[in-house]
C-alpha positions as CSV (number, residue, x, y, z in Angstrom):
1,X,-33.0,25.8,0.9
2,X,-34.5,22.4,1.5
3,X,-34.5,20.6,5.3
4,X,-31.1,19.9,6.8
5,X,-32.5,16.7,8.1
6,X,-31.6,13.7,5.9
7,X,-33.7,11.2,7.6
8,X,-32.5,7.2,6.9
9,X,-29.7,7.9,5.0
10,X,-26.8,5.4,5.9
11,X,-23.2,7.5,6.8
12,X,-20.4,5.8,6.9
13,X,-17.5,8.2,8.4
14,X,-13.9,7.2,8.2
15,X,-11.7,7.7,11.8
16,X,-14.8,8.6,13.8
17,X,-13.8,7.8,17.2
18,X,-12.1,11.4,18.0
19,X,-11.6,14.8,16.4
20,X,-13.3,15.9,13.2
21,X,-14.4,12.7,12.5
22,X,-16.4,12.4,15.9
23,X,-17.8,15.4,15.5
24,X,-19.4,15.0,12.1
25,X,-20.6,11.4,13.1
26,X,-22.6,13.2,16.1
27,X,-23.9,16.0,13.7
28,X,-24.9,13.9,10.7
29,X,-26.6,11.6,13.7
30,X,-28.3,14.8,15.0
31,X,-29.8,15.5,11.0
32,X,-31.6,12.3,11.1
33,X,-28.8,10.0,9.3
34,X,-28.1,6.2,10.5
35,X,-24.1,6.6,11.3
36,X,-21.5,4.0,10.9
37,X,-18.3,5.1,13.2
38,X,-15.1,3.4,11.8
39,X,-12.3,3.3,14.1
40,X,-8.8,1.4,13.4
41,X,-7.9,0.9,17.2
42,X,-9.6,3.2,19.5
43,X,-12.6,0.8,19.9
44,X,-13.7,2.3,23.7
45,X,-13.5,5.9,21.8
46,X,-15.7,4.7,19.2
47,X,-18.4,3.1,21.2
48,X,-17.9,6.4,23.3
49,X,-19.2,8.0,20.7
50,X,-22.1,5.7,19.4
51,X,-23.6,5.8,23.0
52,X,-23.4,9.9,23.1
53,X,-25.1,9.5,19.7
54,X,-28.0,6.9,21.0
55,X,-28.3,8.9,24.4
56,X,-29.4,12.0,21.9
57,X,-32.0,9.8,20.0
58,X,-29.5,9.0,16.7
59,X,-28.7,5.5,15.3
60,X,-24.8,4.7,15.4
61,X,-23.4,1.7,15.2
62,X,-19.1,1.3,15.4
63,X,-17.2,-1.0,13.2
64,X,-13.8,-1.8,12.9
65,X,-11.3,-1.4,10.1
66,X,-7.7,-0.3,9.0
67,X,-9.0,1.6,5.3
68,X,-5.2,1.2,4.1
69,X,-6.5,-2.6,4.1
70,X,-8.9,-3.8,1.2
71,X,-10.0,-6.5,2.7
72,X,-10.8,-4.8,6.3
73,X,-12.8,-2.1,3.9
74,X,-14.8,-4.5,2.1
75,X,-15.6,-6.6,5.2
76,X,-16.5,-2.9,6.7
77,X,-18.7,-2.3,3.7
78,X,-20.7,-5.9,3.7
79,X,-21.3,-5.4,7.9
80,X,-22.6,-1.9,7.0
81,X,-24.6,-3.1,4.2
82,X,-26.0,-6.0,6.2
83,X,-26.6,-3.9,9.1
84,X,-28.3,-0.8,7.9
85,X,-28.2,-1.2,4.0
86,X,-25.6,0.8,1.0
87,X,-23.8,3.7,2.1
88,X,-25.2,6.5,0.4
89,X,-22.9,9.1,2.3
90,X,-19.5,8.8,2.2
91,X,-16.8,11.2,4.7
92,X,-13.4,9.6,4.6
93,X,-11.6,11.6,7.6
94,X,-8.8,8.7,8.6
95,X,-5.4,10.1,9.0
96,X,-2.5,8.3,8.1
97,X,0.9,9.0,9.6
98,X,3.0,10.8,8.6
99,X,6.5,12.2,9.0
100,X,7.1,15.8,10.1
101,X,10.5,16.7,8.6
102,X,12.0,18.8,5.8
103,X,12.4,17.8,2.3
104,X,16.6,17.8,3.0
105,X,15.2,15.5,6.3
106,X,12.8,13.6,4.5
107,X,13.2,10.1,2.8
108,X,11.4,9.3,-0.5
109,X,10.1,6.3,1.2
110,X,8.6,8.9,4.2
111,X,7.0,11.3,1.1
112,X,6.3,8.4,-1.2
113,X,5.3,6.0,1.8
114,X,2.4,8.6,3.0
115,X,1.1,9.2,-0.5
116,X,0.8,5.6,-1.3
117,X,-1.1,5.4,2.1
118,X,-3.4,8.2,1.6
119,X,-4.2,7.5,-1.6
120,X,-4.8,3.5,-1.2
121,X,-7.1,4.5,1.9
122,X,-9.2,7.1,-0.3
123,X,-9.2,4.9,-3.3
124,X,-10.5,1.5,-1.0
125,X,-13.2,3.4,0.6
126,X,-14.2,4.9,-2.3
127,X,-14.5,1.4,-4.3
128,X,-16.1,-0.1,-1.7
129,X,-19.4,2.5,-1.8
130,X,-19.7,3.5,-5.4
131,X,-21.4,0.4,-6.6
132,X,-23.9,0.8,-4.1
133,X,-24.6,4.3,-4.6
134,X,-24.5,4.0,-7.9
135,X,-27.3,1.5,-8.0
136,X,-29.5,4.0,-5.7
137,X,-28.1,6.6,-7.9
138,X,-27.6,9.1,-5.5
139,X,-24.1,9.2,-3.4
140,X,-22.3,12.0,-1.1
141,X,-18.4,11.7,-1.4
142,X,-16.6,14.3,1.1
143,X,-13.0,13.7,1.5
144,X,-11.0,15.7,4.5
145,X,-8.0,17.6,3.0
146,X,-5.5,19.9,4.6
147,X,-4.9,23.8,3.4
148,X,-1.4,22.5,3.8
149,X,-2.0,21.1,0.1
150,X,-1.8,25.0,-1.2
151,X,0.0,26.9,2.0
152,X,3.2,25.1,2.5
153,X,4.6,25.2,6.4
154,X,7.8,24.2,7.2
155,X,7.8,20.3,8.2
156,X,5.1,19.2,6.5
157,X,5.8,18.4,3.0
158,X,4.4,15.0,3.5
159,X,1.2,15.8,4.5
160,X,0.5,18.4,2.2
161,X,2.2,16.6,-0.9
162,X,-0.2,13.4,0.0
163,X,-3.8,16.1,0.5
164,X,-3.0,18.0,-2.7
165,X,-2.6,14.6,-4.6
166,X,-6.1,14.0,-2.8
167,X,-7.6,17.1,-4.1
168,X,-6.8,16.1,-7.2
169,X,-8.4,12.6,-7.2
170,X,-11.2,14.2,-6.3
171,X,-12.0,16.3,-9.1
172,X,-11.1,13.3,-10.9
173,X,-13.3,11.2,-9.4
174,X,-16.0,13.5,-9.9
175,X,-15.7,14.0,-12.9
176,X,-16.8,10.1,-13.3
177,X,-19.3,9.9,-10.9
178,X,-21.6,12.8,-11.4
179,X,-23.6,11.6,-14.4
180,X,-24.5,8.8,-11.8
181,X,-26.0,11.6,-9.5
182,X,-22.7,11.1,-7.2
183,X,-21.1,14.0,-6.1
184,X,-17.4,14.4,-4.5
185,X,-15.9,17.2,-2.7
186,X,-13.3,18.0,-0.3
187,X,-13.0,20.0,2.4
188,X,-9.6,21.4,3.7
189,X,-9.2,22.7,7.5
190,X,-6.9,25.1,8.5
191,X,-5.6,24.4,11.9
192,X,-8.1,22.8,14.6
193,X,-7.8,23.5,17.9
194,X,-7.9,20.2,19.4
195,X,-5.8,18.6,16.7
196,X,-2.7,21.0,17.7
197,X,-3.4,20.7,21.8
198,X,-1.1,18.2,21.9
199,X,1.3,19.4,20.1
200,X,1.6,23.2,20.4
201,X,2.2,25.4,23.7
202,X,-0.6,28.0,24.0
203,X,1.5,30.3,22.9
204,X,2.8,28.5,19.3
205,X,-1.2,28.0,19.2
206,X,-2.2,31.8,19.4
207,X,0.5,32.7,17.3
208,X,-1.0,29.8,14.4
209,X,-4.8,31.7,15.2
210,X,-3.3,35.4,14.6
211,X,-2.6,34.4,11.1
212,X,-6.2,33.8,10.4
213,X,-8.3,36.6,9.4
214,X,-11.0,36.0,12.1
215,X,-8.2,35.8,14.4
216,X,-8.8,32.1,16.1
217,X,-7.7,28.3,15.4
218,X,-11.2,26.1,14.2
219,X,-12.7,23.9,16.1
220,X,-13.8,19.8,14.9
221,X,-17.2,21.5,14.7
222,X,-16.9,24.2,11.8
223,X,-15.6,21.5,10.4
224,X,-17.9,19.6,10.5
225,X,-20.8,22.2,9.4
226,X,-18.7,22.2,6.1
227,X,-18.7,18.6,6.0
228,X,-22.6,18.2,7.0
229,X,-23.2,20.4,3.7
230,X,-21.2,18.6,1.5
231,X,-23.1,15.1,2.9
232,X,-26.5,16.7,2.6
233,X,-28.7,17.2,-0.1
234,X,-28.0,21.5,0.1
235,X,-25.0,20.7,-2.0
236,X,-26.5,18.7,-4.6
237,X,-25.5,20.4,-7.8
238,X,-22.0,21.5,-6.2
239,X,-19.2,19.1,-7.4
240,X,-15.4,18.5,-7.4
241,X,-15.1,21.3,-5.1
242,X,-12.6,22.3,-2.0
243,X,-13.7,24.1,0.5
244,X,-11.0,26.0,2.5
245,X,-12.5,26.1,6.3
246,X,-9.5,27.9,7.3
247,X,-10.5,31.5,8.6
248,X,-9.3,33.6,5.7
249,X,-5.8,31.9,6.2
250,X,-5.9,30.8,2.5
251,X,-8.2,32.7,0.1
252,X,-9.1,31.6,-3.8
């Protein structure tokens, strides 16, 4: 196994100021990479995280963008590029909304409204890096999925629908971009802990972490170890791939 560290490479993580996203810009920091922390409004959350980053002896820099917005993302990509040079690794973690209702609830333009946004946002981000990586010829793709895309729960048809068309991008994407030493992957939580303490009692909560096999919810960071391998250079001949960090909730 070669050296987790992956000094100089530029990062570029999508809805970094909180959450899974924070927590992989302060590990891929920690492994030697140059971060880029892209928020859409929570600036003071973003630079939050920058500083915590510098304090520790990383490079960060925040930036700025809505990625439903191509211009925003190709503005994003130019202060990036100007800044630290091409993004070489890619993790696009932004959540859009999204409607929690039943499909006899639901409105097409509520299902078909989150799939146009989460597939515009992957698409943009994804156009705006693979020029430059594909120059270097070397890229790191990692999209954040949802194991809602293969184990359906009750309100969230949206969601799911929108991360299983995801999934399937991916492998499409892939598929193109490999010959140009580019990989893409996904990587599909099951439910994080501090994504459902807002919304869940501790009781709904233990009940969600007693249908896990190792019997608890996961935490931003075990998903961002998953994440960290996908963006390093461990992965390297690894491909089009989901991995299901969900404790045995869903197995393949």
């Amino acid at each position: 196994m070669t050296n987790v560290r992956q000094d100089g490479r530029v990062a570029l993580i999508t809805g970094a100021s909180r959450g899974i996203g924070a927590a992989v810009a302060r590990l891929l920091a920690s492994r030697g990479m140059r971060v880029v922390v892209n928020y859409r409004s929570s600036r003071d959350e973003a630079e939050d995280v920058v500083a915590s980053i510098r304090s520790a002896g990383g490079r960060a820099m925040a930036v700025q963008a809505d990625v439903r917005d191509e211009s925003a993302v190709l503005g994003m990509a130019e202060q990036v590029r100007a800044a630290m040079g091409e993004v070489e690794v890619l993790v696009h973690s932004a959540l859009t909304p999204y409607a929690i209702k039943s499909f006899d609830e639901i409105s097409w333009d509520e299902l078909g409204g989150k799939l146009e946004q989460e597939m515009r946002a992957a698409f943009l981000m994804t156009k705006a890096v693979v020029p430059g990586m594909t120059t270097r010829g070397y890229g790191r793709i990692v999209y954040l999925g949802a194991v809602l895309s293969r184990r359906p729960q009750d309100g969230m048809i949206a969601l799911g629908t929108s991360k299983a068309a995801l999934s399937s991008f991916a492998r499409y994407v892939a598929q193109e971009l490999g010959p140009r030493g580019i990989t893409v992957n996904v990587v599909a939580p099951g439910p994080v802990e501090s994504l459902l303490h807002a919304d869940l009692d501790q009781e709904q909560q233990q009940l969600q972490a007693a249908q896990t096999v190792l019997g608890r919810l996961a935490s931003s960071d075990d998903v961002a170890r998953a994440v960290a391998f996908y963006a390093g250079d461990d992965s390297g001949f690894i491909t089009g791939t989901t991995a299901p960090v969900n404790g045995g909730l869903v197995m393949n």
